[in-house]
N, CA, C and O atoms as CSV, one atom per row, in Angstrom:
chain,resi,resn,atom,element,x,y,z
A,1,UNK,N,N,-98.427,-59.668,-93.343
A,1,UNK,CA,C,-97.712,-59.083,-92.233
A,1,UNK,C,C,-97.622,-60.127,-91.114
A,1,UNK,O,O,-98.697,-60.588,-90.728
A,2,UNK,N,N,-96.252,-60.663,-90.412
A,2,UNK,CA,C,-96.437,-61.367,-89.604
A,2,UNK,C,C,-96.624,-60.845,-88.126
A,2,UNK,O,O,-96.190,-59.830,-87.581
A,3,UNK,N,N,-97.481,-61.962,-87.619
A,3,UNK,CA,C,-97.423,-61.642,-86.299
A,3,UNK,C,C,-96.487,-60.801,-85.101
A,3,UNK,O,O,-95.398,-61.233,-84.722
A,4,UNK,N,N,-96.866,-60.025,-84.781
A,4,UNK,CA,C,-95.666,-59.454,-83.723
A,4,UNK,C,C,-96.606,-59.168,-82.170
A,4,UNK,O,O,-97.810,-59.223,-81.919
A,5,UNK,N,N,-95.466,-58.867,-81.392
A,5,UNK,CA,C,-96.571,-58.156,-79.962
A,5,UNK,C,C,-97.135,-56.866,-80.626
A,5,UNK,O,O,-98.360,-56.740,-80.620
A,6,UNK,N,N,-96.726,-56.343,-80.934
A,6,UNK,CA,C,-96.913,-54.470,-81.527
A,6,UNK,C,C,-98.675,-54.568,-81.871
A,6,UNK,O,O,-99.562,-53.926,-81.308
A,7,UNK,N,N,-98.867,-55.895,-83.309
A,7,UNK,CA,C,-99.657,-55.614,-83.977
A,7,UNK,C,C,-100.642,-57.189,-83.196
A,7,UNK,O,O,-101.700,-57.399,-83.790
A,8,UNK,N,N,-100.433,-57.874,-82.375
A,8,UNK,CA,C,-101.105,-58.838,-82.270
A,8,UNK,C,C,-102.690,-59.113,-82.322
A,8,UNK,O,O,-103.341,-60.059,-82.766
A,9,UNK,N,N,-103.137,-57.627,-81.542
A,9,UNK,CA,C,-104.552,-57.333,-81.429
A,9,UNK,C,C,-105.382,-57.419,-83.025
A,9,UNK,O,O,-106.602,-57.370,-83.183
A,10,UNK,N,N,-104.583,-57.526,-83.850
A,10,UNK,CA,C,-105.048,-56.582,-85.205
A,10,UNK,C,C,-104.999,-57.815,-85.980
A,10,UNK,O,O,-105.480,-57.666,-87.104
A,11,UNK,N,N,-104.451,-59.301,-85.661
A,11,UNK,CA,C,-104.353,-60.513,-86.401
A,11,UNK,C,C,-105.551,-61.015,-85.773
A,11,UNK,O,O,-106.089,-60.646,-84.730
A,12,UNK,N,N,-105.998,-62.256,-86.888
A,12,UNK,CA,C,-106.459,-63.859,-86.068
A,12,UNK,C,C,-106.108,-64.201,-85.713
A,12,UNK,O,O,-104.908,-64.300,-85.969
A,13,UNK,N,N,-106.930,-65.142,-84.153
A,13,UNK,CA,C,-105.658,-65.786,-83.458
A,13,UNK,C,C,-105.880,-67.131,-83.354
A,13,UNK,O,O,-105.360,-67.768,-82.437
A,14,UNK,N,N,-106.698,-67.736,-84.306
A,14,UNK,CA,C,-106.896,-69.301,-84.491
A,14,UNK,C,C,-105.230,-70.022,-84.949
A,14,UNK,O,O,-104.351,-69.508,-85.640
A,15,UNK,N,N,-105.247,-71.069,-84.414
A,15,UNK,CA,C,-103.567,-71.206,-84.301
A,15,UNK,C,C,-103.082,-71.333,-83.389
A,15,UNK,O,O,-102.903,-72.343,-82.708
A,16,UNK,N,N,-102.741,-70.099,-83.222
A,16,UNK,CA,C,-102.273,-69.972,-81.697
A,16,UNK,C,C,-101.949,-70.812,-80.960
A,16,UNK,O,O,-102.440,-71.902,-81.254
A,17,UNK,N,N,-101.165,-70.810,-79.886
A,17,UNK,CA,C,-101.188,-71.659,-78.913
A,17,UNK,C,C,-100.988,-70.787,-77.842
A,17,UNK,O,O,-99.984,-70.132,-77.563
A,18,UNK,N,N,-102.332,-70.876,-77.136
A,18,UNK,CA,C,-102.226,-70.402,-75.716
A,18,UNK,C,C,-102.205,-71.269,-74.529
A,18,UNK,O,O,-102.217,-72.479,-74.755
A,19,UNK,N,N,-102.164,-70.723,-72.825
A,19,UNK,CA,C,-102.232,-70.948,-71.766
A,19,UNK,C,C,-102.578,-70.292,-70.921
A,19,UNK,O,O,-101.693,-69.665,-70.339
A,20,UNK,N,N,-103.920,-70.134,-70.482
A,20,UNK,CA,C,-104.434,-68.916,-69.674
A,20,UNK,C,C,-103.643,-69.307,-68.401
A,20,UNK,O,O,-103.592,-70.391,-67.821
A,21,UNK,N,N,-102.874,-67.802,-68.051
A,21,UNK,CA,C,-102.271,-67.848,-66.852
A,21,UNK,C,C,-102.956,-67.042,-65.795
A,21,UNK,O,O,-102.265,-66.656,-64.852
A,22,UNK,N,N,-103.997,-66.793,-65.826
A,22,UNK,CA,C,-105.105,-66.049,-64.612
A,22,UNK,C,C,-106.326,-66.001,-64.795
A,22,UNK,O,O,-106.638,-65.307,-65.763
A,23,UNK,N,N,-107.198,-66.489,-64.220
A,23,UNK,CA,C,-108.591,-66.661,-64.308
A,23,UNK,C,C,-109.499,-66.511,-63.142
A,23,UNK,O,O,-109.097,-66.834,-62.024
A,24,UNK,N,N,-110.704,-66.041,-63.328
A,24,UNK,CA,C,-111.409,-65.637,-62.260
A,24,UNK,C,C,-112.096,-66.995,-62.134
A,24,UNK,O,O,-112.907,-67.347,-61.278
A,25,UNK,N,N,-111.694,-67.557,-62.976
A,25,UNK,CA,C,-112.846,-68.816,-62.704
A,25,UNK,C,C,-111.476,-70.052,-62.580
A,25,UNK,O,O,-110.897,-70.372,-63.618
A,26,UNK,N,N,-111.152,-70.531,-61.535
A,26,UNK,CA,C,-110.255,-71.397,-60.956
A,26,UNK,C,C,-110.182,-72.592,-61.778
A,26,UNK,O,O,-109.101,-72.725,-62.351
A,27,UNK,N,N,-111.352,-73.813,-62.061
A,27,UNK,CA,C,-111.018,-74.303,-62.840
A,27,UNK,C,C,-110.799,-74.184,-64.658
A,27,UNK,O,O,-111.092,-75.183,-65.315
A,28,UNK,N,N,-110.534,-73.544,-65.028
A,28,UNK,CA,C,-109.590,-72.288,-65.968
A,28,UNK,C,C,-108.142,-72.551,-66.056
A,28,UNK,O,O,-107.401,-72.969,-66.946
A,29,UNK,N,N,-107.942,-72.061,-64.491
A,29,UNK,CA,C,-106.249,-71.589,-64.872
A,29,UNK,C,C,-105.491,-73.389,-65.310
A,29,UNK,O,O,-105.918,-74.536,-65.443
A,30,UNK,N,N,-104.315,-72.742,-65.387
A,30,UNK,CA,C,-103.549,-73.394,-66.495
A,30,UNK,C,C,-104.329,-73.856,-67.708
A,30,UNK,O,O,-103.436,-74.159,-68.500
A,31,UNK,N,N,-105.025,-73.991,-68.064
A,31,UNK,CA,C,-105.393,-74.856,-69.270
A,31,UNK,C,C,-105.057,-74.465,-70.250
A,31,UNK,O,O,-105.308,-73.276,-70.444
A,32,UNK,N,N,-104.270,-75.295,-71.454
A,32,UNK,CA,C,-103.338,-74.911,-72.643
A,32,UNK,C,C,-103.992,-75.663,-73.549
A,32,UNK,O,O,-104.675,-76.633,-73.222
A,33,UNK,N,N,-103.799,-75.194,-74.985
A,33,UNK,CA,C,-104.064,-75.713,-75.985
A,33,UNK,C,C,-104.015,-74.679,-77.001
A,33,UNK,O,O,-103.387,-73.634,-76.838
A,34,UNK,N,N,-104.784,-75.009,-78.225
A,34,UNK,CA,C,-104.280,-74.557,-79.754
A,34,UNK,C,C,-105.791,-73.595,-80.138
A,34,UNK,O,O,-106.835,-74.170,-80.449
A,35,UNK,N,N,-105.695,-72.288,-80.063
A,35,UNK,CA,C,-107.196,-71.757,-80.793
A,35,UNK,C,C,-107.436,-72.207,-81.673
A,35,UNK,O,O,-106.770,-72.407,-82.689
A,36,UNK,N,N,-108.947,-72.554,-81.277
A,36,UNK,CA,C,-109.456,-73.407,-82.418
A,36,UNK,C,C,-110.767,-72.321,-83.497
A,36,UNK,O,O,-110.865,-72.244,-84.721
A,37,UNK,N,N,-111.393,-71.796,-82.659
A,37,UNK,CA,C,-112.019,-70.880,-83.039
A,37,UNK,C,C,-112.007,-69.549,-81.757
A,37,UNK,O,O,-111.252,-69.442,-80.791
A,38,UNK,N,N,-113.035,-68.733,-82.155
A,38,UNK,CA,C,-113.164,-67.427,-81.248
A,38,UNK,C,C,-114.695,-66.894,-82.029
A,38,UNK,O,O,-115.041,-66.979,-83.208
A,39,UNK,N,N,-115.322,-66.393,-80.969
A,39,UNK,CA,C,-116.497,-65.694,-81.041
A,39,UNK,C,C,-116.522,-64.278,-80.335
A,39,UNK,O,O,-115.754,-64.309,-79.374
A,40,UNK,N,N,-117.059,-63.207,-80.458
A,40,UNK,CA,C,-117.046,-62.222,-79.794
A,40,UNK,C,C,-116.493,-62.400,-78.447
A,40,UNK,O,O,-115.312,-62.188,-78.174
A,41,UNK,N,N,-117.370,-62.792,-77.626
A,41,UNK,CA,C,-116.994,-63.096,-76.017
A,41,UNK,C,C,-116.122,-64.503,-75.557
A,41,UNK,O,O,-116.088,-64.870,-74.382
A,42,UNK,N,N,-115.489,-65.165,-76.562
A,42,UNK,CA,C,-115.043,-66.662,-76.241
A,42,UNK,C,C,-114.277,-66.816,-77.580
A,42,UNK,O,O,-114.401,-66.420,-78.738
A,43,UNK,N,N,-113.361,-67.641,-76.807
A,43,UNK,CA,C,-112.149,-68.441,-77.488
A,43,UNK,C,C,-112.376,-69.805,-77.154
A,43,UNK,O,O,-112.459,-70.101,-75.962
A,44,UNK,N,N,-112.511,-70.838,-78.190
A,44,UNK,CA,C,-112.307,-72.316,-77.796
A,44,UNK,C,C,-110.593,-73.103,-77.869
A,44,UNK,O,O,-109.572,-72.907,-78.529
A,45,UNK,N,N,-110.843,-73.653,-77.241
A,45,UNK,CA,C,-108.861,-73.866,-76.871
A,45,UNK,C,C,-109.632,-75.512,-77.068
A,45,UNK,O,O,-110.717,-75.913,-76.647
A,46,UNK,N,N,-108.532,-76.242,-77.907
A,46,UNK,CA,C,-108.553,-77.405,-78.221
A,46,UNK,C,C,-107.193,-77.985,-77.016
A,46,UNK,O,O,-106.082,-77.455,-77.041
A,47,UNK,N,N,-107.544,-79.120,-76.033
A,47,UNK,CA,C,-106.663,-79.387,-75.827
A,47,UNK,C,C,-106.766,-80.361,-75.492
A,47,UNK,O,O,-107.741,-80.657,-74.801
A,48,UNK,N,N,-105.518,-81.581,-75.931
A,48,UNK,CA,C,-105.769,-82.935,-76.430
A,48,UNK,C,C,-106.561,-82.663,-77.244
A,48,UNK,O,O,-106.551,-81.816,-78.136
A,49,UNK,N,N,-107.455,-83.572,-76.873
A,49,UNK,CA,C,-108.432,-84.391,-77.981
A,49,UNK,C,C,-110.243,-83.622,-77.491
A,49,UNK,O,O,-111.243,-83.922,-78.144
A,50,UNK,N,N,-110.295,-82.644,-76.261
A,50,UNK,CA,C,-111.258,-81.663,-75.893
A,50,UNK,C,C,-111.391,-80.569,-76.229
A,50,UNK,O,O,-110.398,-79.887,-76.483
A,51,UNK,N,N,-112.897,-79.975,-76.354
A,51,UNK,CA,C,-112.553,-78.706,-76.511
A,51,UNK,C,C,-113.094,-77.599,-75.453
A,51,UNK,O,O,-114.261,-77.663,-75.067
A,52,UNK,N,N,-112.079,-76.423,-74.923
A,52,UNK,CA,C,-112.861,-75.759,-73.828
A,52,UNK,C,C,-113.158,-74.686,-74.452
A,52,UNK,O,O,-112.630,-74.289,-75.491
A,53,UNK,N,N,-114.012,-74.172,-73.846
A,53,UNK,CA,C,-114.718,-72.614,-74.421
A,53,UNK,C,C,-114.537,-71.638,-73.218
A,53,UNK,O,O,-115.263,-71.696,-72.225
A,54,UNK,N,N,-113.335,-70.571,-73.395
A,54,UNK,CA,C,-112.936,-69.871,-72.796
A,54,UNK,C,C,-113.721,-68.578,-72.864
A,54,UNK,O,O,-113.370,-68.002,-73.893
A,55,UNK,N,N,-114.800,-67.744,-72.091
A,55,UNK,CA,C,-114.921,-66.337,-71.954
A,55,UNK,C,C,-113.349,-65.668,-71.454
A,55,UNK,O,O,-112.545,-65.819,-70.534
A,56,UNK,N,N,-113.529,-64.715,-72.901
A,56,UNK,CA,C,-112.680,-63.721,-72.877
A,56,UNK,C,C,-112.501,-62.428,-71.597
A,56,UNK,O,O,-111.718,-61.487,-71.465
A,57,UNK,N,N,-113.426,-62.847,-70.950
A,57,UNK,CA,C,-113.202,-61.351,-69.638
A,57,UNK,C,C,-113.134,-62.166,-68.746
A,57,UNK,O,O,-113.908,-61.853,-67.842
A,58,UNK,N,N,-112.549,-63.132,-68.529
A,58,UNK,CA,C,-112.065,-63.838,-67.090
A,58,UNK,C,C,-110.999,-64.232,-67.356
A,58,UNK,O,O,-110.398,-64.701,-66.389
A,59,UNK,N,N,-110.401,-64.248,-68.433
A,59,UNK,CA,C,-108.843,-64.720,-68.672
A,59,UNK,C,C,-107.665,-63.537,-68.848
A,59,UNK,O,O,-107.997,-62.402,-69.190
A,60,UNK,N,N,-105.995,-63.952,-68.537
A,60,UNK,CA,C,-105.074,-63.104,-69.128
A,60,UNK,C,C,-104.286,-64.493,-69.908
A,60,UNK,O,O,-103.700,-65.306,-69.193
A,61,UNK,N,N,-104.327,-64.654,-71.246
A,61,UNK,CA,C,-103.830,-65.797,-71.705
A,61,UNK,C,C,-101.913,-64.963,-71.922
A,61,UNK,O,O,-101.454,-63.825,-71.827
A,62,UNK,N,N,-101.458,-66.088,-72.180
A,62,UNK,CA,C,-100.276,-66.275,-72.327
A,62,UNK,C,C,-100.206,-66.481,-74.290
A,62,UNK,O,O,-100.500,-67.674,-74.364
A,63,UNK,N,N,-100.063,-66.161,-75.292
A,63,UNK,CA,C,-100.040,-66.328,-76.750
A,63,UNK,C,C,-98.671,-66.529,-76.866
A,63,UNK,O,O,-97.807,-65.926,-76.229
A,64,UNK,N,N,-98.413,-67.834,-78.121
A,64,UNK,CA,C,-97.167,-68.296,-78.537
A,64,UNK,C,C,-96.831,-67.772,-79.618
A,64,UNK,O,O,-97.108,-68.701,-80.376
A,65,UNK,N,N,-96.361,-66.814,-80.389
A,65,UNK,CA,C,-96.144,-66.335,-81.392
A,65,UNK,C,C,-95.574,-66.945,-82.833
A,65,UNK,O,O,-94.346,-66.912,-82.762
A,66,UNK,N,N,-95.872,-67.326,-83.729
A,66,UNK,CA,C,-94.736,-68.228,-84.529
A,66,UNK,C,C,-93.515,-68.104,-84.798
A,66,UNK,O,O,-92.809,-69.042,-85.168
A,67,UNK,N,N,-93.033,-66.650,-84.604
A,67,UNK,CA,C,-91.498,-66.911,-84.395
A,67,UNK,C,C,-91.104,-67.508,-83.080
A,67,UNK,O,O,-90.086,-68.196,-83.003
A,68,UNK,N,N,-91.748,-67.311,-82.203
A,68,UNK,CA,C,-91.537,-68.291,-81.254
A,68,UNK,C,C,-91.722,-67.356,-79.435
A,68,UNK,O,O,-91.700,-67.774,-78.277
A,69,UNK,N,N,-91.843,-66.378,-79.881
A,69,UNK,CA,C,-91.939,-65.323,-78.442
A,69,UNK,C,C,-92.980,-65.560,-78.141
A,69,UNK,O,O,-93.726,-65.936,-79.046
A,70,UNK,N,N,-93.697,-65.433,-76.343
A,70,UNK,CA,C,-94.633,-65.448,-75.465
A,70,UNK,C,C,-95.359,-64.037,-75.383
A,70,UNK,O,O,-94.996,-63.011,-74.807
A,71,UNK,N,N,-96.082,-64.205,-75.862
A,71,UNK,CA,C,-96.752,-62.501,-74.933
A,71,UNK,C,C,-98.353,-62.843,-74.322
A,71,UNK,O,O,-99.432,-63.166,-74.818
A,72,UNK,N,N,-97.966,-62.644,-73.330
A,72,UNK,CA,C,-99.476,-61.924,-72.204
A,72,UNK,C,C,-100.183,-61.051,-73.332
A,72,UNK,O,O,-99.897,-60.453,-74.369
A,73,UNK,N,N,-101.364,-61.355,-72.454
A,73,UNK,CA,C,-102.831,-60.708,-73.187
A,73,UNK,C,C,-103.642,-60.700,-72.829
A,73,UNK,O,O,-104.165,-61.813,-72.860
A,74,UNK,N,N,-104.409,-59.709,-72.260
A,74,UNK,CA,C,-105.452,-59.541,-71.005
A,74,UNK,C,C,-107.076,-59.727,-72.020
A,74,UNK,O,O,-107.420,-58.802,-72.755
A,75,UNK,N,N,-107.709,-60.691,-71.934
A,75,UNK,CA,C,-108.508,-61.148,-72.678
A,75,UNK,C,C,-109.245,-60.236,-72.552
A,75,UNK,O,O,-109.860,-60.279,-73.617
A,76,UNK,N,N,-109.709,-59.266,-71.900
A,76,UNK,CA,C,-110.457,-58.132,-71.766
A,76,UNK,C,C,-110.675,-56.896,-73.290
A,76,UNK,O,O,-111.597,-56.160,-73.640
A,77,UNK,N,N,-109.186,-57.225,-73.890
A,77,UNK,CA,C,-108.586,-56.558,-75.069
A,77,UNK,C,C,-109.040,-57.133,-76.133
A,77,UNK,O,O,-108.902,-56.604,-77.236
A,78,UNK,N,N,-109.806,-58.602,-75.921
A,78,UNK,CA,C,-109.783,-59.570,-77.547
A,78,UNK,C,C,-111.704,-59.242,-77.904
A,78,UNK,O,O,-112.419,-59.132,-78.900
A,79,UNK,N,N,-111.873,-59.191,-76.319
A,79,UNK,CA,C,-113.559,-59.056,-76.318
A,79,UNK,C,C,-114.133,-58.098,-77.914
A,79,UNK,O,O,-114.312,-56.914,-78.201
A,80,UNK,N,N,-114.232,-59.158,-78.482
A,80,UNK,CA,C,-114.962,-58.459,-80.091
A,80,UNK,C,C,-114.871,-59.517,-80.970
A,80,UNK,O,O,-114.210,-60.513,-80.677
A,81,UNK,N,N,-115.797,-59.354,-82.610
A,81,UNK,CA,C,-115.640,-60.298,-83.829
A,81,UNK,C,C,-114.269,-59.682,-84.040
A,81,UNK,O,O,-113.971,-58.488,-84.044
A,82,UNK,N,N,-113.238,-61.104,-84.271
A,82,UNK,CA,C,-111.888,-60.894,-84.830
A,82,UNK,C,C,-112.271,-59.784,-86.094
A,82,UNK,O,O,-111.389,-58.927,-86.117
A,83,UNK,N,N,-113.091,-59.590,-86.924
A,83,UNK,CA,C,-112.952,-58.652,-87.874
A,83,UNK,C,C,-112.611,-57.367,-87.456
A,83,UNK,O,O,-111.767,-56.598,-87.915
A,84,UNK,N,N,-113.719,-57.186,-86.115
A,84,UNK,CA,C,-114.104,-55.866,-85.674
A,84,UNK,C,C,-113.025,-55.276,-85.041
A,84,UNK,O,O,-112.926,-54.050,-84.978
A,85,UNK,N,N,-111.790,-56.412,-84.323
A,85,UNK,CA,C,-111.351,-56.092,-83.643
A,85,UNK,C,C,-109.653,-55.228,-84.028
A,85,UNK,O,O,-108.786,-54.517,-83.519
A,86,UNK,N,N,-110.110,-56.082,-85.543
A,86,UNK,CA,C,-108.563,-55.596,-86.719
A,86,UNK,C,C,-109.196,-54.489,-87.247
A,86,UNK,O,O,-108.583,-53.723,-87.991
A,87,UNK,N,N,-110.428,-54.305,-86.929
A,87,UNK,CA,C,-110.684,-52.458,-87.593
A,87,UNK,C,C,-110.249,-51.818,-86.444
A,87,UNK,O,O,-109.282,-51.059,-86.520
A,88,UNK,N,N,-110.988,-52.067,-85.075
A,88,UNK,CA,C,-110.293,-51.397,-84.024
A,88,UNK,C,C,-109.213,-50.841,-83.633
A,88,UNK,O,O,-108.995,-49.653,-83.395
A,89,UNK,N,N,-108.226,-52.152,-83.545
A,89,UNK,CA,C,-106.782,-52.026,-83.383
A,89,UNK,C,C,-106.244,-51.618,-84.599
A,89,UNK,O,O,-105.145,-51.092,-84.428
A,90,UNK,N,N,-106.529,-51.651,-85.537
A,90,UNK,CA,C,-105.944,-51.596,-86.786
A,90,UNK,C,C,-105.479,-49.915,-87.210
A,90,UNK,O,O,-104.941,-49.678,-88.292
């Protein structure tokens, strides 16, 4: 099943290419790059040749979809093991 906004919660999102566009923690915002992994509370965003480790409840990332659409995503929503979180949403 491919990715859509509808079902996004319910995929992996290693891949990805995000850009957190709001953060409680200032040096945060903008920072873009490619999910590299994700843990319950954190997403690591590869960008360049670094890697940052994003907590999921201070961000609203921006997700690139592979057909090619943007959707917002209030990281508050991802907070879980990607497994747990496709039983959840699922």
């Amino acid at each position: 099943m491919p990715i859509t906004e509808n079902n996004l919660l319910q995929h992996e999102l290693i891949g990805l290419r995000a850009k957190i566009v709001q953060s409680t923690n200032p040096s945060l915002a903008n920072k873009e790059g490619v999910i590299v992994d994700e843990t319950r509370n954190t997403l690591v965003l590869k960008e360049n040749e670094s890697l940052k480790i994003i907590p999921k409840q201070d961000v609203r990332l921006r997700l690139n979809l592979p057909e090619g659409k943007k959707v917002k995503v209030d990281g508050r929503k991802l907070i879980a093991r990607a497994e747990n979180r496709i039983k959840k949403y699922g």
